[in-house]
N, C-alpha and C positions, 0 to 999 in steps of 0.2 A: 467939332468932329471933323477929322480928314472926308476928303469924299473921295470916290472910287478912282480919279483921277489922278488926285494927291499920293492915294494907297500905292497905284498902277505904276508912278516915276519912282518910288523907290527904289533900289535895285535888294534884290534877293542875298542875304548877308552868304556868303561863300561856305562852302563845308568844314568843318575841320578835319584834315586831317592827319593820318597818322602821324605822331611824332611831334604836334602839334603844341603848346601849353594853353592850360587852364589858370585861372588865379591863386588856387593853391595847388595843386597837383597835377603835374606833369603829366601830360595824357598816356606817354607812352609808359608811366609809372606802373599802370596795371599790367603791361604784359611782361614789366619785368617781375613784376609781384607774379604772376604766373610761373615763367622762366626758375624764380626762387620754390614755389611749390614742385615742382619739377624735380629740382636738385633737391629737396627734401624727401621725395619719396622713393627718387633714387639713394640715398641714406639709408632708409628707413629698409628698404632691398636688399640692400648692400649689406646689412647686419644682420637683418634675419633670415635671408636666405642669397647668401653671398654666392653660390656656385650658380644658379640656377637663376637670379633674376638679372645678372652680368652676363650672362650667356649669350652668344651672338643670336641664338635660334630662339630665344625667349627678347630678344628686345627688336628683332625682326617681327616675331608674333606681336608684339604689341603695337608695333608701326601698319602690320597688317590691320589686325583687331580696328584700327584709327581711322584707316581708309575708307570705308564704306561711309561709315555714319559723319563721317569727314565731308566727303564730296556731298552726302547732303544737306551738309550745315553749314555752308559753301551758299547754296540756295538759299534756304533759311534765313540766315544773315540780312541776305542782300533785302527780301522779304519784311524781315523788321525795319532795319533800318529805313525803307521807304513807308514804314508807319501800317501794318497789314500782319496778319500772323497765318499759318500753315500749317492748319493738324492734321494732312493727311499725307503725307508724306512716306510714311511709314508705308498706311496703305497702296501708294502710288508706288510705292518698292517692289510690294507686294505682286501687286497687278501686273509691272510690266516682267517680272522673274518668270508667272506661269505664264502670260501671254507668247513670253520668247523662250521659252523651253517647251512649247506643242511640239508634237510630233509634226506636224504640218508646216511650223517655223524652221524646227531644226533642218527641216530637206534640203532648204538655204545655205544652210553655213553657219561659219561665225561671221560673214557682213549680214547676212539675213537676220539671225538672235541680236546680233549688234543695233542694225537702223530698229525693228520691231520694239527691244525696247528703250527705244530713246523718242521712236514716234510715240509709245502709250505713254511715255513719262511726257512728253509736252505735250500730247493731245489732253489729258488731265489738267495739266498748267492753263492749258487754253478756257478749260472749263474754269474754273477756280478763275480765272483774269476776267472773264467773260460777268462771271456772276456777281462779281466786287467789282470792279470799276463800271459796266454800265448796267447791271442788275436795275438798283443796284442793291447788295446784300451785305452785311456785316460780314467780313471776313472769317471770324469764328464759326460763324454760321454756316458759311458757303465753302468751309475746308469741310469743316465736320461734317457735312453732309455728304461730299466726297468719300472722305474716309471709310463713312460708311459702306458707301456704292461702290466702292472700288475692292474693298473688304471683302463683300458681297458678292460683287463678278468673280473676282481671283478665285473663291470657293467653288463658285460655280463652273470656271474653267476645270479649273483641279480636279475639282469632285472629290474637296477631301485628302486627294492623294498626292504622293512628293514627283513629281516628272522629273527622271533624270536622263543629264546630259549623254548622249551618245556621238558627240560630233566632236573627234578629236584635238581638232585645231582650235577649239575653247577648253578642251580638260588640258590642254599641256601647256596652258597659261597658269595655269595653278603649279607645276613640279620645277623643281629646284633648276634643272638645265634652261627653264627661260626665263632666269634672275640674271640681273642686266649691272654688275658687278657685287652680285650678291643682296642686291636687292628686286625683289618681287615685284612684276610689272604692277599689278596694282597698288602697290604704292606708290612709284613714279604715276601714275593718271593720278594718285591725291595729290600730288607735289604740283605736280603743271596745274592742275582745277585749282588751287590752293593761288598759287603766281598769276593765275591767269583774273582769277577773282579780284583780288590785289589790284591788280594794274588795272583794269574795269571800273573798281569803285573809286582808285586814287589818281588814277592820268587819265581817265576820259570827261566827257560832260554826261555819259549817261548815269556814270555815279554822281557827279555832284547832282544832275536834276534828282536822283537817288533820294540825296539828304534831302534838297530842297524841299520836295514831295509828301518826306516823312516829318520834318521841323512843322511847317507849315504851308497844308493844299492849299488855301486861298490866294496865301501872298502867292506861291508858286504858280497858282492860274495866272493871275493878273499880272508876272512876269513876262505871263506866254508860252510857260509849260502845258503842254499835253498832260495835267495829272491822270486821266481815266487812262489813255495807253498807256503810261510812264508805269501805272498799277497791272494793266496785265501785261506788261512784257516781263515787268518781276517775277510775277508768276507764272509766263513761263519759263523763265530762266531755272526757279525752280522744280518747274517739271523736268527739266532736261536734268538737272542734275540727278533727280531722282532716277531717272533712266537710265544714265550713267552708272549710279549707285547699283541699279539693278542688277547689269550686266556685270559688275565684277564679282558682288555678290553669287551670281551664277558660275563663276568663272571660280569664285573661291570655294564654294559646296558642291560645286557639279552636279546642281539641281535646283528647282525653281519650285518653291512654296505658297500656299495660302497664308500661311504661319509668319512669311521674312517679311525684316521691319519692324516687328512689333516694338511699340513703343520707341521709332526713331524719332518721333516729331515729340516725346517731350526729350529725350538726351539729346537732340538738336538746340532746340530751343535753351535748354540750360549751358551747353556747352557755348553757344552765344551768349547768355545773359554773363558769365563769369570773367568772358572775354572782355568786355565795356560795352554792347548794344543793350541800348532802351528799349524798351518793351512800347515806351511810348514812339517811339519811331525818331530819324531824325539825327539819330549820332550810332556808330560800331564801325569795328574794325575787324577784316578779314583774319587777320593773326593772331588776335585776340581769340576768337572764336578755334581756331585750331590750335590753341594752346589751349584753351577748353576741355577739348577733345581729346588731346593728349594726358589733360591732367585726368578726367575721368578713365582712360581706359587703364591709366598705369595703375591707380586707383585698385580697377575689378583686378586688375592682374597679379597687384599685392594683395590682396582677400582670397585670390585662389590660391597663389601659391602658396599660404599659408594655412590654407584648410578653414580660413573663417568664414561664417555664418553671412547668409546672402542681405539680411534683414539691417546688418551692424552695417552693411556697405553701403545701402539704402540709404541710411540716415547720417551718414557721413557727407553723401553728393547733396543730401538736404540742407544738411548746416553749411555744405559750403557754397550752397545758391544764393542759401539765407544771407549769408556774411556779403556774398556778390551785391544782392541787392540794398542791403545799407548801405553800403558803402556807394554806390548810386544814390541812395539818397541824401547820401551825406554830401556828396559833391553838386548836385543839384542845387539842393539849400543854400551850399556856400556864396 
């Protein structure tokens, strides 16, 4: 048996990543297998509703539709990958949307709605890091219980009801004259969160201590990682995104809900599993996960424009989680 000392000189085998190879399949194989789902359902558009799914205004909407649940899955990601998971995220949308649409925020501005909800998206994260890394609590446990409580507040700010925007300089982020060559500023905030994540996970050390973290805490301690911080600054990295998410979500309804989110934290979480992140933590890839995103939203967008049935779309992004995770397991096994 090694002893702790023996353990302690190893050194921490390196992350892989992006672009990387495996012994049979190319890592970067699954975002082109993405990439190919992409140009297939552009096909599949392109035939049955050739005018309208080629549209510059309908492939704008779908790039819009991506951003939101994009910048959250941005967080997410980073979350799995350091071996932890996030079900409240949605709710943490939720929260800081009515938080930063009071009437008492709005008196502020849009830097006022802006800082308020990026403080409740990382004051949340702060909770969630708090309660998993020195609780300490099963992460399942210590989202969901968020989720709840934040669900809970959001209603209670609300009361129920939709607060809408009245502070200009946030509703004319949403119309066509402050698209930045015909693209919608929130999109550009998915593109930079998108690059920015990227470069984070792939050229710093705080991504590799990242993988490190999520592969394996022990050996990662005994390297001389900080794993309990290494765990809540994940977290709140993704609060912040959720607060991010929030505000543009605000910015795109011109109003702030109890309602917004629902259900981000599982189309997160799948839009990353389809990407390449393990569930068991430890390996993902930021662009895998927003090709994820992509592929889902283009997904709901071919169901709508085609008038099909919400239940057949359901079980569409089912089977193709299901295929996601074989296919994980089949590279695993190898």
């Amino acid at each position: 048996m090694n002893s702790p000392a023996s353990v302690a000189s190893k050194p921490v085998p390196p992350p892989a990543k992006e672009g990387s190879a495996s012994r049979r399949l190319p890592f970067d194989m699954r975002q082109l297998s993405l990439v190919g789902v992409l140009l297939a359902l552009a096909v599949v558009g392109a035939i049955t509703k050739p005018d309208e799914f080629l549209a510059a205004e309908n492939l704008r909407l779908i790039l819009t539709q991506a951003s939101v649940i994009g910048v959250v899955t941005v967080g997410v990601t980073f979350v799995i990958i350091g071996g932890g998971i996030d079900l409240s995220v949605g709710a943490i949308v939720a929260l800081a949307s009515v938080w930063a649409t009071t009437v008492a925020t709005q008196d502020f501005g849009l830097g006022g709605m802006l800082l308020c909800s990026v403080l409740v998206g990382v004051g949340c994260g702060l909770v969630n890091g708090v309660l998993v890394a020195y609780g300490p609590m099963v992460p399942f446990i210590a989202t969901l219980a968020m989720l709840a409580s934040a669900r809970g507040l959001a209603l209670q700010i609300s009361d129920g009801k939709t607060q809408v925007v009245t502070v200009d300089a946030v509703l004319d982020l949403g119309i066509k004259d402050s698209y930045v060559l015909g693209v919608p500023p929130i999109v550009i905030v998915f593109a930079v969160v998108g690059v920015l994540g990227w470069l984070l996970l792939n050229r710093t050390t705080f991504g590799r201590r990242t993988v490190a973290v999520g592969g394996n805490p022990e050996a990662s301690r005994l390297a001389g990682i900080a794993v309990k911080r290494q765990r809540l600054l994940l977290y709140l990295l993704s609060g912040l995104c959720c607060g991010i998410a929030a505000f543009m979500l605000i910015v795109l309804t011109g109003s702030g809900q109890n309602t917004n989110g629902n259900l981000y934290e599982l189309d997160a979480i799948a839009a990353a599993i389809i990407g390449g992140t393990l569930l068991s933590g430890g390996r993902g890839t930021i662009l895998g996960s927003v090709l994820g995103v992509l592929v889902f939203t283009t997904i709901t967008n071919l169901f709508a424009l085609n008038n099909l049935q919400t239940d057949i779309q359901q079980i569409a992004k089912g089977a193709i989680i299901v295929a996601a995770v074989l296919v994980q397991k089949g590279r695993s096994s190898s």
